[in-house]
MARLUM-664390 format. One line per field, with one value per residue (C-alpha): residue in three letters; x, y, z. Coordinates in Angstrom, 1 decimal, decimal comma. Layout:
N
resn	c(ALA:...)
c1	c(X:...)
c2	c(Y:...)
c3	c(Z:...)
This chain:
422
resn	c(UNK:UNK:UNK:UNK:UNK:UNK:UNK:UNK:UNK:UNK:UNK:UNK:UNK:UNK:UNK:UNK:UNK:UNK:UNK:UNK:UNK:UNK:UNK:UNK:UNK:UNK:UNK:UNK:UNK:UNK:UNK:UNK:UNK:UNK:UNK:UNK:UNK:UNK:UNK:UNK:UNK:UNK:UNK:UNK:UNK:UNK:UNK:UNK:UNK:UNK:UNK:UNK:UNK:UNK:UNK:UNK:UNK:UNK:UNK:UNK:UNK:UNK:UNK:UNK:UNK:UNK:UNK:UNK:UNK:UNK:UNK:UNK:UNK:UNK:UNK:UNK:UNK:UNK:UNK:UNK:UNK:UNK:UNK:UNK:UNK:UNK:UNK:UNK:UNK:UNK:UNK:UNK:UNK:UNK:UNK:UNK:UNK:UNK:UNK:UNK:UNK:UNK:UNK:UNK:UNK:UNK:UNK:UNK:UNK:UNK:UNK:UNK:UNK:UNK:UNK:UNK:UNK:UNK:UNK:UNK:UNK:UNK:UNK:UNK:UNK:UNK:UNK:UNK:UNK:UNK:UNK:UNK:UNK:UNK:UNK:UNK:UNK:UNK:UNK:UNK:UNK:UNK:UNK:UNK:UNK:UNK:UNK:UNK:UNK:UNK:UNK:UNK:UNK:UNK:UNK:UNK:UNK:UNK:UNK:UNK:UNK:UNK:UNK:UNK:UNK:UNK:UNK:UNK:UNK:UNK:UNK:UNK:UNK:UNK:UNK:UNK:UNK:UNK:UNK:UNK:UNK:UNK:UNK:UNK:UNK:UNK:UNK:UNK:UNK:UNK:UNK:UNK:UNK:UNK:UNK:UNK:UNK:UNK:UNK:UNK:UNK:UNK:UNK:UNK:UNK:UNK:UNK:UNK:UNK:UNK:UNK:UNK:UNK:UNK:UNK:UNK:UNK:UNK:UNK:UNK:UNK:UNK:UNK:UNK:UNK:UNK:UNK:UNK:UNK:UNK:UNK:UNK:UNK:UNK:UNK:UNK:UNK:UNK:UNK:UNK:UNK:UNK:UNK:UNK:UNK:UNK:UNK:UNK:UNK:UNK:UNK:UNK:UNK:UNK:UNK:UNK:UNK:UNK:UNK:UNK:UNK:UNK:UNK:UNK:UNK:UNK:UNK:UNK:UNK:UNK:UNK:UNK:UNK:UNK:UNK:UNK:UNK:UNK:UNK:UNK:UNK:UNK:UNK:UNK:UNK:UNK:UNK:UNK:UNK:UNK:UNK:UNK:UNK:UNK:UNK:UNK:UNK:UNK:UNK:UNK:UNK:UNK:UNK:UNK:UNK:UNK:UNK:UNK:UNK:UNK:UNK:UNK:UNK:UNK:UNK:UNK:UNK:UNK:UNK:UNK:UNK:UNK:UNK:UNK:UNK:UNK:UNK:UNK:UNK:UNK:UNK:UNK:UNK:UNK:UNK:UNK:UNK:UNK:UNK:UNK:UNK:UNK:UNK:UNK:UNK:UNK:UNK:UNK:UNK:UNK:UNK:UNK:UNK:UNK:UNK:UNK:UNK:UNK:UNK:UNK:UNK:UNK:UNK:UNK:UNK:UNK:UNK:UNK:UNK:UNK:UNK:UNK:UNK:UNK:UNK:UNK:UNK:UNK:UNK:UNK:UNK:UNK:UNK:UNK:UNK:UNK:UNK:UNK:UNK:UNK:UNK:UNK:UNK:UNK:UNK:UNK:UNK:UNK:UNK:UNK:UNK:UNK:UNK:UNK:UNK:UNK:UNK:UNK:UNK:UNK:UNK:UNK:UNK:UNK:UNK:UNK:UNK:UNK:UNK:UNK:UNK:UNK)
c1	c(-9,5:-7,4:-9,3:-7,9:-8,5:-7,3:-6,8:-6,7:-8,0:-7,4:-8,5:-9,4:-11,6:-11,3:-9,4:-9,1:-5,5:-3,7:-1,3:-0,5:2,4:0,5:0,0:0,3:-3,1:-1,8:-0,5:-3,5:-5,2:-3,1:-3,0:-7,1:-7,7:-5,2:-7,6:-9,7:-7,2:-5,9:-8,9:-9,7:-6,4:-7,8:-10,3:-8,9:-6,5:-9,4:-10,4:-7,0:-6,0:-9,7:-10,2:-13,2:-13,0:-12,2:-11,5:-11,7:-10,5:-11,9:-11,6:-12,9:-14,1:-12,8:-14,6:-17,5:-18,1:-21,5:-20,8:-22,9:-20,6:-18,2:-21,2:-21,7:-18,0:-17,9:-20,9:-19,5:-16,4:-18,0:-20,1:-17,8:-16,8:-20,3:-20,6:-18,2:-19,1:-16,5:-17,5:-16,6:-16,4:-16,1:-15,8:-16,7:-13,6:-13,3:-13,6:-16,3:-18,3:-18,2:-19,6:-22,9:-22,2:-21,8:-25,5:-27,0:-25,2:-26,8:-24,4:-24,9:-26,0:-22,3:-21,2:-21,2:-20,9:-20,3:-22,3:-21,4:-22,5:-19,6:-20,9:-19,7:-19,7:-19,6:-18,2:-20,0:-17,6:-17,2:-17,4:-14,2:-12,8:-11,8:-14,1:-13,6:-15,6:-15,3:-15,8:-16,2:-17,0:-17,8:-17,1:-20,6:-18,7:-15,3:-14,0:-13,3:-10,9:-10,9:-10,3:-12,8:-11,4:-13,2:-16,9:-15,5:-17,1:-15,1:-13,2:-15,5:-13,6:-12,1:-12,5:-10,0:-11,5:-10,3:-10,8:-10,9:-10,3:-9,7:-6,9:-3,6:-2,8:0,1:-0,4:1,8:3,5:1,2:-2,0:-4,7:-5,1:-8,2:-9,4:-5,9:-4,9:-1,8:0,0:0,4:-4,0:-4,6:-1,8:-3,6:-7,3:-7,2:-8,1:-5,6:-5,6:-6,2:-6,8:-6,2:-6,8:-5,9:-2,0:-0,5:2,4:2,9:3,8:3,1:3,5:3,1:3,9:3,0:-1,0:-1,7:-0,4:-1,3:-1,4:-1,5:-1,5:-1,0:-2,4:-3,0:-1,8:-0,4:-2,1:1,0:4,5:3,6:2,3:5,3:7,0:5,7:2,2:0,7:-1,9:-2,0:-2,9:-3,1:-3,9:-5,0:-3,4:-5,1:-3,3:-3,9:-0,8:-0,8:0,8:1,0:2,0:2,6:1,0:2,0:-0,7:-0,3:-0,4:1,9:4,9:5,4:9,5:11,7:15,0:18,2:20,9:24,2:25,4:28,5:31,6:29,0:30,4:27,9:24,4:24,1:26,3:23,7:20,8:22,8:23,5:20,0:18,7:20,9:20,1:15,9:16,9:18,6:15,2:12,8:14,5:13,8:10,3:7,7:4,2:3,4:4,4:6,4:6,1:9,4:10,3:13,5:15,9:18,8:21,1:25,5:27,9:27,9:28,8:25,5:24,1:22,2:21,2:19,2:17,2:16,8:16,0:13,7:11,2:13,9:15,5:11,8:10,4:14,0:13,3:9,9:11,4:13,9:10,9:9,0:12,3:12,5:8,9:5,6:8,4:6,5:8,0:6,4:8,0:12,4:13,5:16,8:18,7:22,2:24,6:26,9:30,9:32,1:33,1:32,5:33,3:35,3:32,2:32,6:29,9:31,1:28,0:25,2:26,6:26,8:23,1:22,2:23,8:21,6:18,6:19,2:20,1:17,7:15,0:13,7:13,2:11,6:8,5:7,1:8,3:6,7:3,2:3,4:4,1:1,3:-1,3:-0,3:-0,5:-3,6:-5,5:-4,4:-5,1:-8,9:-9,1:-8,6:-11,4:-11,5:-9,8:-6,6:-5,9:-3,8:-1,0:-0,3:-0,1:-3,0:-2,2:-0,7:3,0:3,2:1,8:4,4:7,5:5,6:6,2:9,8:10,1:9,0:10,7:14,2:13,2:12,1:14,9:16,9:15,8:16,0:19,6:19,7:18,3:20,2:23,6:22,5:22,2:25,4:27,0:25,8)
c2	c(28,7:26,8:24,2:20,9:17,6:14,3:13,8:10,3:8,7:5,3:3,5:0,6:-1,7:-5,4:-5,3:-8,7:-9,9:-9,5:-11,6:-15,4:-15,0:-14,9:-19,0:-18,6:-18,9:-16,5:-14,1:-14,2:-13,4:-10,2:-8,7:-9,4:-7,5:-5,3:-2,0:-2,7:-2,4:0,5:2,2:2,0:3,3:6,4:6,8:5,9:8,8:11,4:10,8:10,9:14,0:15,5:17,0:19,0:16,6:13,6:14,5:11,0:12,0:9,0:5,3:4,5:0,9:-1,2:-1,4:-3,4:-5,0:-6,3:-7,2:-5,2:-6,4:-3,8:-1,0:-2,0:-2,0:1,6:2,6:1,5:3,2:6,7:6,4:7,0:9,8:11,1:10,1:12,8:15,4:15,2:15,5:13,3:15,2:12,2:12,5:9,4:8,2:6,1:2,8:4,0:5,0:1,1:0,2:-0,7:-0,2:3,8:4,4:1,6:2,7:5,1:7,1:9,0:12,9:14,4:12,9:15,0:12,4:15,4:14,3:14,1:18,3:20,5:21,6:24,0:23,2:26,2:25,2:26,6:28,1:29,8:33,9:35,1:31,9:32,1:31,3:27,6:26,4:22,7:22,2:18,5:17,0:13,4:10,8:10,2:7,3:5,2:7,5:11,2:11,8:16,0:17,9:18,4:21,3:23,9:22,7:23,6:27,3:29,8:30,4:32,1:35,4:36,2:32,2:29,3:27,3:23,5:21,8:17,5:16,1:13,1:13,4:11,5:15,7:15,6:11,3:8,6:5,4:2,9:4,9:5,9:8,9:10,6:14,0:15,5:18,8:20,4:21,6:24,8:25,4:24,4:27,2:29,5:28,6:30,2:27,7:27,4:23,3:21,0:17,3:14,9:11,0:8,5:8,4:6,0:7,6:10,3:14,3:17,2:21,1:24,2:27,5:30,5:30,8:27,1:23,5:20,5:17,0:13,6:11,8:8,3:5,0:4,1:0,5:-0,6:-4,9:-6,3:-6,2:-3,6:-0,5:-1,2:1,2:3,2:4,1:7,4:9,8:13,7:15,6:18,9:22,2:25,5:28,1:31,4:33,1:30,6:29,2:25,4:22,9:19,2:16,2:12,8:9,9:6,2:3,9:0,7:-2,5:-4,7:-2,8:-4,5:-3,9:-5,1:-7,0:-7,4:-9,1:-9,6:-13,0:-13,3:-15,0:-17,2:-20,9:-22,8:-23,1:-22,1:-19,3:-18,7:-18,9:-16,6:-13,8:-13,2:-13,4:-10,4:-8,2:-9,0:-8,4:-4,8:-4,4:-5,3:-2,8:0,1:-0,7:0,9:-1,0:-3,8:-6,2:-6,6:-8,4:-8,6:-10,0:-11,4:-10,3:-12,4:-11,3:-11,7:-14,5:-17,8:-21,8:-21,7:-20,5:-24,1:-25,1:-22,0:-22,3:-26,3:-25,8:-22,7:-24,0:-25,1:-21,8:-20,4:-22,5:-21,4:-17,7:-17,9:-19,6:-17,0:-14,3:-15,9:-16,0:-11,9:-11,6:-10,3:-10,9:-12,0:-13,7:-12,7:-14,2:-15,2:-14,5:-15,8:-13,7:-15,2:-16,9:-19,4:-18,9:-20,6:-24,1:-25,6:-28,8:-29,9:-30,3:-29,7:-27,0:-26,7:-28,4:-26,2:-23,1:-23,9:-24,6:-21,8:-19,7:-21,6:-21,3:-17,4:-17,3:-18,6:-20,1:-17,0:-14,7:-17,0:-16,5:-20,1:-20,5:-17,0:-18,0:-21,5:-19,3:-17,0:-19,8:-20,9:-17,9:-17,2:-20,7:-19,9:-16,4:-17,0:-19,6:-16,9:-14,8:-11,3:-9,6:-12,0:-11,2:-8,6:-10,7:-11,4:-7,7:-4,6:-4,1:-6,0:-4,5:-6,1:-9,4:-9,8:-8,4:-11,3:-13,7:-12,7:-13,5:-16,6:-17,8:-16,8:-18,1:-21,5:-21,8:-21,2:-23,5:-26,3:-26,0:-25,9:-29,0:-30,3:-29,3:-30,6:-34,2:-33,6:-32,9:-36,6)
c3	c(19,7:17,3:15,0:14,9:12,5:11,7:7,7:6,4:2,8:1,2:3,9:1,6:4,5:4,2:1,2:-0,1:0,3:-3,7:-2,9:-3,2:-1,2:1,8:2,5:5,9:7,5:10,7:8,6:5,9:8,9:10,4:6,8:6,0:9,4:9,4:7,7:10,6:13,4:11,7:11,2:14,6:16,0:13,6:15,7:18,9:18,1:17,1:21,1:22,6:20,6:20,8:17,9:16,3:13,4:11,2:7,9:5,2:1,2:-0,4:-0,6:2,6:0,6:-1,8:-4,7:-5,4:-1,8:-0,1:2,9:5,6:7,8:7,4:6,9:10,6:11,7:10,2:11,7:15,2:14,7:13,5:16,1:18,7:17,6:17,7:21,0:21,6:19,7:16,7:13,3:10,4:6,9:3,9:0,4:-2,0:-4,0:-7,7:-5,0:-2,8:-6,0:-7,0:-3,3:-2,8:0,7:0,6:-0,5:1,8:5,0:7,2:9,1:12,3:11,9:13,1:9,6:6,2:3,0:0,4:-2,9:-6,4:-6,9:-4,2:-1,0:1,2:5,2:7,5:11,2:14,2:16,3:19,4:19,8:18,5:17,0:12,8:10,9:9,3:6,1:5,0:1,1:-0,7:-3,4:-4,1:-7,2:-8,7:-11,4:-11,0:-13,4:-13,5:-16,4:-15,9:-12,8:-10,6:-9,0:-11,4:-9,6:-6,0:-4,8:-4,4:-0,6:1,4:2,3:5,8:6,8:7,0:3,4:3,7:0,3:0,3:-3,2:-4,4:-7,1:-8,8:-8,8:-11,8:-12,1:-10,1:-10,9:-10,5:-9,8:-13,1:-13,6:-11,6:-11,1:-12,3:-11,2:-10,6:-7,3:-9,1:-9,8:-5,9:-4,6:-6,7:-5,7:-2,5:-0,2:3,0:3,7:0,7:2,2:-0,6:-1,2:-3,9:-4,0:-1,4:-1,0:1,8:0,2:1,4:-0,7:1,3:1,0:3,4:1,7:1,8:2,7:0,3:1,8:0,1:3,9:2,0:3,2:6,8:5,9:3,3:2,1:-0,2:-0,5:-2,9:-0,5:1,7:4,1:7,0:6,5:8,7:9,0:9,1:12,2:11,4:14,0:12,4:15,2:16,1:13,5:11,3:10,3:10,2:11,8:10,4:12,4:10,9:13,1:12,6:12,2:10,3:12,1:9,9:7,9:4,6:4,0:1,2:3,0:0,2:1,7:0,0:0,7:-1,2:0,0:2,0:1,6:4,3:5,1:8,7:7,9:5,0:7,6:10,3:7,8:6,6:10,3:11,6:8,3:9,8:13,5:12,4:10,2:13,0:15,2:12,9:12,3:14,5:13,7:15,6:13,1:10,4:7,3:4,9:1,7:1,3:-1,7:-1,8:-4,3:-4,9:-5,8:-3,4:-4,2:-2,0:-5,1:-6,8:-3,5:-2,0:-5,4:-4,5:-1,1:-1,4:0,5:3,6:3,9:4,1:6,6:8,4:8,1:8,9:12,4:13,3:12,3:15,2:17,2:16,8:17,2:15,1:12,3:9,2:6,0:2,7:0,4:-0,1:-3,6:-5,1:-7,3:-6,7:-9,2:-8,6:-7,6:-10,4:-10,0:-6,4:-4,4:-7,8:-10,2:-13,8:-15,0:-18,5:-19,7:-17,1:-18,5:-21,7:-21,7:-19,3:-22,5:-24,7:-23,1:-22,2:-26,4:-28,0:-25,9:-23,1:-26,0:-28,5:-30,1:-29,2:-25,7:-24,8:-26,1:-24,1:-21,3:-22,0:-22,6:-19,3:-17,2:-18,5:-17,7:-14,1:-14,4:-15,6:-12,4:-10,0:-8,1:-9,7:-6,9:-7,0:-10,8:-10,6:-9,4:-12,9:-14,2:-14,2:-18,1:-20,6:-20,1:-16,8:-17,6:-20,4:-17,1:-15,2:-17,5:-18,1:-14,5:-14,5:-17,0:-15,9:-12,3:-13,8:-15,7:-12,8:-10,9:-13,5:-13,7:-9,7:-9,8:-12,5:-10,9:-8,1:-9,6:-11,5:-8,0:-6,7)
């Protein structure tokens, strides 16, 4: 008689790809499928695991999309589970309330779309079995600056109340603030399973009254929503303590690779080093594939010419990653510096203007706005979706362009000790 459910949010379907770092075509094609595949293996797990219900906190979309295309994918997919008697409980997040898509789509009568006023779900259950009441409540605008959790009825008494919110709870790096509430005001609210959406990142609070559960993503689409991504399958037993198992899901793993290559004097070494640091991370990673960006950071004579041959020693990882298998290169960032003097070439002159141009040129007024006036022309040339990459607010645009110019000037004096050297 127990009452079991699968508890996902942030779905995020065909979520255009934010990254220019994705120039392969096969891999631009793994990632812009990838909340597809996943989203399926959510419902291929519903069926396995035969559950009473599917239980979606928000962001389903992403944003301001058209495409009935994916109304129809979603329609196929919830359909299944109607097929088999499961029900599908969805609340509208700060994305979906942007999406044209969630008021044109017409979804199958085992799904409840809460709307924008809270509604309380009562589950038909079997003689004897605890009673189970599902309550929701929808985002009617993108925004929702106050908590929402003061419009949610009251737990019905003697019954198993599960609560699905949409929330940044206390706030999270890189996530806006929506619907804030604090762990503290949903321990107190009486409600015994609170299924949240919005935060990407995996947590879960409980305590012996009630379990809170931020499940994360079930795939993560850049470099930046990297790590493991899962869902929450959770079983209310006859005595209705709860159990919660975390379920991998995520097609491609995006994973961060630093590897130290100091004391490194030649190239294939170079080439042989980074390859058994992504080996040893393949290995650990469970999704099907995985896609890693490359950090290469310590002291190496190798130094000027990994910056001048950028593009060589990617097109080399990107072979060994097909070596390994369903290993994926994002993107191979330099962060080295140079051994001091090497192969008996003078650099008294390159550092000297390195110090120059680290003095008085990367913090100067005029050499900031050229950058600016730059980044911007190629900003305003991008799609909407793809502008991001240059900073969500004005304190990471100006961190952006910091970046680029100590990595351009970087790579001018590669190329300059590299002529020096000749």
């Amino acid at each position: 008689m127990t009452y079991r459910f699968l508890h996902t949010a942030d779905i995020h379907l065909d979520s255009p790809l934010r990254t220019l770092a994705l120039r392969n075509p096969e891999l631009s094609e793994l990632i812009g499928l990838a909340t597809r595949r996943a989203f399926v293996r959510i419902i291929d797990l519903c069926l396995e695991e035969r559950v009473d219900a599917l239980v979606l906190a928000g962001d389903l979309y992403d944003g301001d999309q058209t495409s009935m295309k994916t109304a129809r994918f979603l329609a196929e997919q919830l359909r299944r589970l109607h097929e088999a008697g499961i029900r599908t409980f969805l609340i509208r997040g700060n994305h979906d309330a942007l999406s044209k898509i969630t008021t044109e789509l017409v979804m199958p009568d085992s799904v409840k779309v809460f709307g924008a006023a809270a509604e309380v779900v009562a589950i038909d259950r079997a003689p004897g079995a605890f009673p189970v009441a599902i309550h929701g409540l929808s985002f009617a605008k993108p925004h929702a600056p106050e908590s929402l959790l003061r419009h949610y009825a009251i737990p019905l008494p003697d019954t198993v109340n599960i609560g699905v919110m949409h929330t940044s709870l206390g706030g999270s790096e890189k996530h806006d603030p929506y619907a804030p509430c604090s762990v503290a005001d949903l321990q107190q609210s009486g409600f015994r399973y609170w299924a949240l959406g919005h935060i990407h990142k995996r947590s879960i609070v409980e305590d012996p009254s009630s379990a809170i559960v931020m499940p994360g993503m079930p795939q993560g689409r850049d470099i930046n929503e990297d790590g493991p991504k899962s869902i929450s399958l959770v079983t209310i037993r006859d005595d209705r303590s709860i159990d919660i198992e975390e379920r991998q899901t995520c097609v491609a793993q995006f994973e961060r690779l630093v590897v130290n290559v100091t004391g490194v004097n030649e190239w294939k070494d170079l080439v042989e080093r980074i390859n058994v640091e992504l080996e040893r991370m393949r290995g650990t990673v469970s999704a099907d594939h995985l896609v890693a960006r490359i950090h290469l950071t310590g002291t190496s004579v190798l130094s000027w010419r990994m910056r001048r041959d950028a593009d060589l020693l990617r097109t080399e990882m990107e072979t060994r990653g097909s070596i390994i298998g369903k290993t994926w290169i994002d993107k191979v960032q330099i962060a080295t510096s140079p051994a001091g003097e090497a192969d008996g070439v003078s650099c008294d002159a390159l550092a000297e203007l390195a110090t120059i141009i680290k003095q008085e040129v990367d913090g100067s007024t005029g050499y900031r706005a050229e950058l600016r006036e730059i980044a911007e022309e190629l900003r305003g040339q991008l799609p909407s979706e793809l502008r991001d990459i240059f900073g969500a607010d004005r304190d990471a645009f100006e961190n952006m362009l910091a970046n680029f110019g100590r990595e351009g000037s970087a790579s001018v004096l590669a190329r300059l000790r590299t002529r020096e050297a000749e």
